[in-house]
Each structure stands twice: as C-alpha cells, then as structure tokens.
C-alpha angles and dihedrals in degrees: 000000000000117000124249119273123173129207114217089249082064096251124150107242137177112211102210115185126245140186098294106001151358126290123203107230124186112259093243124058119250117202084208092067148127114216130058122209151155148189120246140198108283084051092247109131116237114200128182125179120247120229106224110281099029128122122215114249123252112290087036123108119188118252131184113235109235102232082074096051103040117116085207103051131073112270121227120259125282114274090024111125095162134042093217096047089054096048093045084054094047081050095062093038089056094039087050074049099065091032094060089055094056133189119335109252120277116248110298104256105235096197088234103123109205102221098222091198087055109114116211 
C-alpha cells in the first residue's frame, strides 16, 4: 500500500515515479485519464504518460495527474485533453515564433572598396 500523501489543496495524491522525476496522480483511479501506472514489488509507483488513443498494459490502471484536477493550480487550457499533446502544440508555437523573425541584417554596405593590390 502506498503511503499517504496530501496535495495543498487536501487531496488525497499518490507520487509514482517516472523517467526523470516524480508525477502527482489523484488517489482513485479515472477511467478518463492520462496517465497509466502501477505499484510493484518493491511498493514504489511507477507512472508513464499515455499518447491520445492508447490504452494502459496489463497490470496498469488510468489515473488522472493532479495538476489537472487541483483546484489550486492552473488548469490546462481549454480543449487540452493531454499534456503532451499540449506541450508538443506550445513547441511549435514557439518554433512558427523564431521562424517569423527570421535571420539578423546582413553588414550595412559603406560604399568605401579596399583596393587589395594597393601597397601602403
């Protein structure tokens, strides 16, 4: 059994451990979730994001992450279902962005021609 964690909001929350860091998940399960994990033997929580239209493997369960939930935090944008999905979108946002600016001037031309067969 995991042991109790609490968000500030007074949740109850399960911090399952991914690739590089922890996730917050909602203590009961939501079949409308985005995130699959599970509990192994050793009792740590292991937690993977799901990509839209995947289902979660066989000891999985869905889980909704907290940020989503939390009355405290910030909720994602309307429309926005799946938090990689949202990122992926702000990234090319962000990449149309740069390419609209486009590339510094080149050197302003002065209109003085260095003769290089001069001899000082």
């Amino acid at each position: 059994m995991a042991s109790v964690h609490h968000c500030d909001c007074g949740a109850r929350i399960i911090l399952a451990a991914t690739a590089g860091r922890r996730q917050a998940l909602d203590w009961v399960p939501d079949p409308q979730g985005s995130a699959a994990a599970y509990c192994d033997a050793l009792g740590t929580w292991r937690v993977r994001i799901l990509e839209p239209g995947e289902e979660p493997l066989h000891p999985e369960r869905r889980y909704q992450l907290d940020v989503a939930s939390c009355p405290l935090k910030p909720p994602p944008p309307a429309g926005v279902a799946f938090l990689a999905e949202y990122k992926r979108a702000r990234s090319e946002r962000a990449k149309e962005k740069r390419n609209r600016r486009g590339r510094r001037p080149a050197p302003q031309v002065t209109g003085i021609r260095i003769d290089p067969g001069r001899q000082r």
